[in-house]
Structures are given as structure tokens and as C-alpha cells.
N, C-alpha and C positions, 0 to 999 in steps of 0.2 A: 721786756722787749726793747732792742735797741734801736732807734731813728736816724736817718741818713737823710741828709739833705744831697742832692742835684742841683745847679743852679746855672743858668748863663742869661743875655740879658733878654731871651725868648722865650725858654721854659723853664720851670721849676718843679722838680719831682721830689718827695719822699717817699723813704722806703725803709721797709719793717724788715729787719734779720727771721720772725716770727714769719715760716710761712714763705719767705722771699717774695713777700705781699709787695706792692706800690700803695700806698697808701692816697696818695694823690699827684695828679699830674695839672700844674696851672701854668694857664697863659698871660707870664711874665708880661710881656709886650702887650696886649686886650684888654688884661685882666682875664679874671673867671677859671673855673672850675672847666676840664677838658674831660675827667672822668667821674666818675660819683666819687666825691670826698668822704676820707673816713671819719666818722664818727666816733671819738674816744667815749669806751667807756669800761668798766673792770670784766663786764664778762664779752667783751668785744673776739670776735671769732674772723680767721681769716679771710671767709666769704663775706664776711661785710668790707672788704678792702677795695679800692678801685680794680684791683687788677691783681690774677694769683695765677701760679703756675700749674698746671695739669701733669702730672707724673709718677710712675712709670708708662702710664695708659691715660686716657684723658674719657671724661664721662661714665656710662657705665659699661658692666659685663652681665648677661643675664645668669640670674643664678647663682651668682657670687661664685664661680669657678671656671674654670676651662681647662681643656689639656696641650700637651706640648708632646707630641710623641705617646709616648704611653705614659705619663708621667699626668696625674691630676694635682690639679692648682686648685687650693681653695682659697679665697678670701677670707680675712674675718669678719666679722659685724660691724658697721658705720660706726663709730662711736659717736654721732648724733644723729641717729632715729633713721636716716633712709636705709630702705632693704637691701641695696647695694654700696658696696665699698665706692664711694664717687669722688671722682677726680682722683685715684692713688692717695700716694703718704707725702709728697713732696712738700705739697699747702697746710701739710700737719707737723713737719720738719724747722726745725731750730737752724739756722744758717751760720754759715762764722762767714767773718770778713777773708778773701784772699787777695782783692786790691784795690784802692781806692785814694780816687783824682779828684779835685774839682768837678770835673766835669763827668766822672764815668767812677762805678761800681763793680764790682766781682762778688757774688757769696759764691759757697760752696758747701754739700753739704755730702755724707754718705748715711743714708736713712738706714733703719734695721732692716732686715731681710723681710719683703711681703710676699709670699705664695711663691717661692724662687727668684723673684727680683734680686737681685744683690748690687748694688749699682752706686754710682756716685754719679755726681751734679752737680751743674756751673751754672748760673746764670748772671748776665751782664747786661748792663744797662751801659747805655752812652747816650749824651745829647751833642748836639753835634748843629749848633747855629736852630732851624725852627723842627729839627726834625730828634724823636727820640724812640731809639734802639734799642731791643730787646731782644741777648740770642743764650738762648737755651739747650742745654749741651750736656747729653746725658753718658754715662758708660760703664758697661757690663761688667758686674767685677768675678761673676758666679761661673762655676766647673760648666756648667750644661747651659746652652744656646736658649734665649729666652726671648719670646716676642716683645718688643718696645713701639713706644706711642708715645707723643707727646701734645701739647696745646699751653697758649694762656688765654685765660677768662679775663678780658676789661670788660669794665660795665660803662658805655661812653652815656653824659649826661644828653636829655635831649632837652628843647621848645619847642612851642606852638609849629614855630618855624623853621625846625632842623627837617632835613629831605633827605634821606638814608638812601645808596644806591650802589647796587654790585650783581654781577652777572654771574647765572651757573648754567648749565645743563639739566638740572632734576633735583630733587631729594626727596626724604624719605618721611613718611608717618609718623604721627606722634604716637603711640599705645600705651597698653594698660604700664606703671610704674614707671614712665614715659622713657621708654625702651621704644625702640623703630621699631615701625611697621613697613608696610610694603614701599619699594621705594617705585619713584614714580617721574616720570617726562615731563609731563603737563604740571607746569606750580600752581597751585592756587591763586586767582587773585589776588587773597589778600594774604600774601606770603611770597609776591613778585616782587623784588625790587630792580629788574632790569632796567627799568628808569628810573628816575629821583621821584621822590614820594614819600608824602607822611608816616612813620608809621604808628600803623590802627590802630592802637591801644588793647590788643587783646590779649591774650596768651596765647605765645610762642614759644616752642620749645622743636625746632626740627635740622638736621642737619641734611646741609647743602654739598654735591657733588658738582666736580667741574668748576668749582672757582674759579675765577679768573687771576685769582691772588690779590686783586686789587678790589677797594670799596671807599665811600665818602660821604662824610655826614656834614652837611653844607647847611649855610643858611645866608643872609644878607650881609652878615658881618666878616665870616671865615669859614674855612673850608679845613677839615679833618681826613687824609689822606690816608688811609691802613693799606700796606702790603706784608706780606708774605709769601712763602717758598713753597706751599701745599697747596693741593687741589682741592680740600675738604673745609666745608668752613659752617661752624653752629650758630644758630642765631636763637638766643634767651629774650622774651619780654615777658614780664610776669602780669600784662596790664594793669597795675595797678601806681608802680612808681615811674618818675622820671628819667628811664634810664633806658637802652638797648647792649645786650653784648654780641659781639663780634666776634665769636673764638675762630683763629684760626688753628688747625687739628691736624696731625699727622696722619688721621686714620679716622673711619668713619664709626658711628655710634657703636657698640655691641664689634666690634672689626673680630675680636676675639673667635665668634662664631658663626660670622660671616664667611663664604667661600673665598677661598684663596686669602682669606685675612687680611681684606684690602689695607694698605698703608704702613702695616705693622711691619717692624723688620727685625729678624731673627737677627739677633748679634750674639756672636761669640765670644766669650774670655776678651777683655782688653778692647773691644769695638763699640762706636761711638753712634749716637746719632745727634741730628741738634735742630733747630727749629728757629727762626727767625722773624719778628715782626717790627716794623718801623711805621713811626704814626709821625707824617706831618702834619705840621698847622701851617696853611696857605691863603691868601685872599680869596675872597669867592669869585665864582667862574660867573662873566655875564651871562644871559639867557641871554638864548635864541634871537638876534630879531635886534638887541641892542648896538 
């Protein structure tokens, strides 16, 4: 695995060719850890990374198949243990370099053919003063028209005192293999973050409609700004460690078998899609009243 440093004198990112992982992203200027830092170790796997890419499809498909026309796509089997092929092959993908600056990175990679995917991928990183970019850029390289999806997984660190907050319209049930269930208007309590708020410590696994594209994880010291281009956005806590992810998704859980296949876009021979997230680090915002 090869290591890439990012550097200017606000943030500091490393990044794994393995995977087109982030390994970790720190505040230069603060100090500290912005996302879960990686832990070296020999059977180190690229879901332990701060942050991995989702590709050709992001999350799961139920049943490990779907079709395209008349034409059945099967997956193959997780090669570690879930019942479904999760997250694509992108995060299981060896990267090479195509450019790389002081301040900005390129991999690129073209994975083996999974269930009619045939496809190639760019992703690029850039920092750019406190704020750093992430755009993800996929494209079709197969005879027959194939649904594409994309997303990345950071896992952002939290404290006692970090107050998570992003606005949607609805989402959807956790169920069995935790595949959606019905989706839903009314959020739960404790699964609202329309205002800033702790979050619960429990387990989270549900993905959110109507994004607003924007979200932030705040506390007394700084402010953590996520945007993105999609209206779909997954929110993982495992309550157990110090961490929340924020994926934002081209396409909602299960889209595969969902009607009208919300978010997915059929692309043709030569057509591209791409996906975009940028995280600032900013001062924190007075409260109310100050």
C-alpha cells in the first residue's frame, strides 16, 4: 500500500492507493483528528479508513442481484461475511497515481467487470486553504447501458460536545440484513437532526431523503461544514465508538429495486457520472442570544 501525504498550513490529509481510502484528515491549524484516524495494522482492511469510496452502487442490493431490461445481474458473495456485495468493488480496488501536486491528488482506477459494470474511475482530492475536496467521477466503459450510483463513507470523529445538524424531508427503516424498510415523513426523535443535537449513542443505520446537501458538526472550538450535489444522504453510528458517518449518496438504499430507481442513472458506452463532497473547517457559530 502506497501513502500520499496532502498538506497546506490548515489541513493535512493522507491517502491510501489501497481502496482510494483517506486515511486521515487533520487540523493542521487546531490540531486533532477531523475524521477517525487509521490504525496501521497487517490485516488492516479499507473500512477501517477515515473515509472510502462507494462504487459502482453505494450500500446494498437486496438479494445480491437485479435486472436491467431483461438481462439478470448477479453479484458475487462479500468476500468478508455480509450477505450482500456492500459498497461495490471500488474500496476493494488497487488505484495508480494520474496526478499529483502539493496540494491535490488524482488515482484512477478500471476494476474487473462486476455483474455488467465495466467502468473506470477518478477520484480527486484537493485542499484548497480550510476547506477539502472530494470529486468522484465514474464512467461506463460496457456494450449495454448499466445503472450507476455513487457515495463516500467518512466516519467524522465526535465528543461529549460535538452537535451534529442537517435537514431532510423523511427516510426510510432500518430491517432485517439492514436493508430499508418503509419509508417515512415523520423522523423519529431520536434520528432528527434538524436542529444541532447530540448524537444518541445508539445504533443508526437509515438513509435520509431530501437533503438539503448541507450538514455540521460543531462544537466550542470549530465548526465542520459537509456539502454536497445529492439529495440522499446515509447516516451510520454503530453506538458503540467515537464516530458518526455522513455519506452522501447518489441514490437511495436498495435504489436497484426501488420504483423508478430513484438517483441511479442509466449510462451508456462512454457516459460519466460524478459526485462531489467538500468539508470545511470553520469557527464556531455564536448561539442565539450572544
Amino acid at each position: 500500500m502506497n501513502i500520499f501525504t496532502l498538506e497546506n498550513p490548515r489541513l493535512r490529509a493522507r491517502i491510501a492507493d489501497s481502496g482510494a481510502c483517506l486515511l486521515s484528515l487533520e487540523d493542521a491549524d487546531r490540531g486533532g483528528h477531523l475524521l477517525r484516524p487509521w490504525a496501521e495494522n497487517p490485516a488492516w482492511h479499507p473500512g477501517e479508513s477515515a473515509m472510502f469510496p462507494m462504487l459502482p452502487f453505494a450500500n446494498r442490493i437486496a438479494g445480491n442481484r437485479f435486472t436491467v431490461g431483461d438481462r439478470r445481474c448477479s453479484l458475487p458473495p462479500q468476500p468478508f461475511g455480509d450477505p450482500f456485495y456492500l459498497h461495490g468493488n471500488g474500496w476493494l480496488t488497487r488505484w495508480q497515481v494520474v496526478k499529483q501536486t502539493a496540494h491535490a491528488l488524482t488515482l484512477g482506477c478500471a476494476p474487473e467487470e462486476l455483474a455488467g459494470y465495466r467502468y473506470a474511475a477518478q477520484i480527486a482530492w484537493t485542499l484548497a486553504d480550510n476547506r477539502f475536496e472530494t470529486t468522484l467521477t465514474l464512467t461506463h466503459l460496457g456494450e449495454e447501458s448499466m445503472p450507476y450510483g455513487a457515495g463516500l463513507h467518512p466516519f467524522f470523529l465526535l465528543t461529549p460536545e460535538d452537535r451534529v445538524q442537517f435537514s431532510a424531508t423523511g427516510m426510510w427503516s432500518e430491517e432485517e440484513n439492514h436493508l430499508p424498510g418503509a419509508w417515512r415523513e415523520a423522523i423519529p426523535a431520536d434520528r432528527d437532526f434538524s436542529r444541532p443535537r447530540a448524537a444518541p449513542g445508539v445504533w443508526i443505520n437509515n438513509c435520509y431523503s431530501g437533503w438539503s446537501g448541507a450538514a455540521a458538526i460543531s462544537n466550542r472550538f470549530r465548526r465542520i461544514e459537509i456539502k454536497s450535489d445529492t439529495p440522499w444522504l446515509m447516516v451510520y453510528q454503530n453506538g458503540k465508538d467515537d464516530f458518526i458517518c455522513l455519506e452522501p449518496q447518489t441514490h437511495p438504499v436498495n435504489a436497484h429495486h426501488l420504483p423508478g430507481r430513484p438517483g441511479l442513472r442509466m449510462l451508456r458506452k462512454g457516459e460519466s457520472l460524478a459526485l462531489k463532497m467538500t468539508l470545511r473547517v470553520a469557527d464556531p457559530r455564536p448561539e442565539a442570544g450572544d
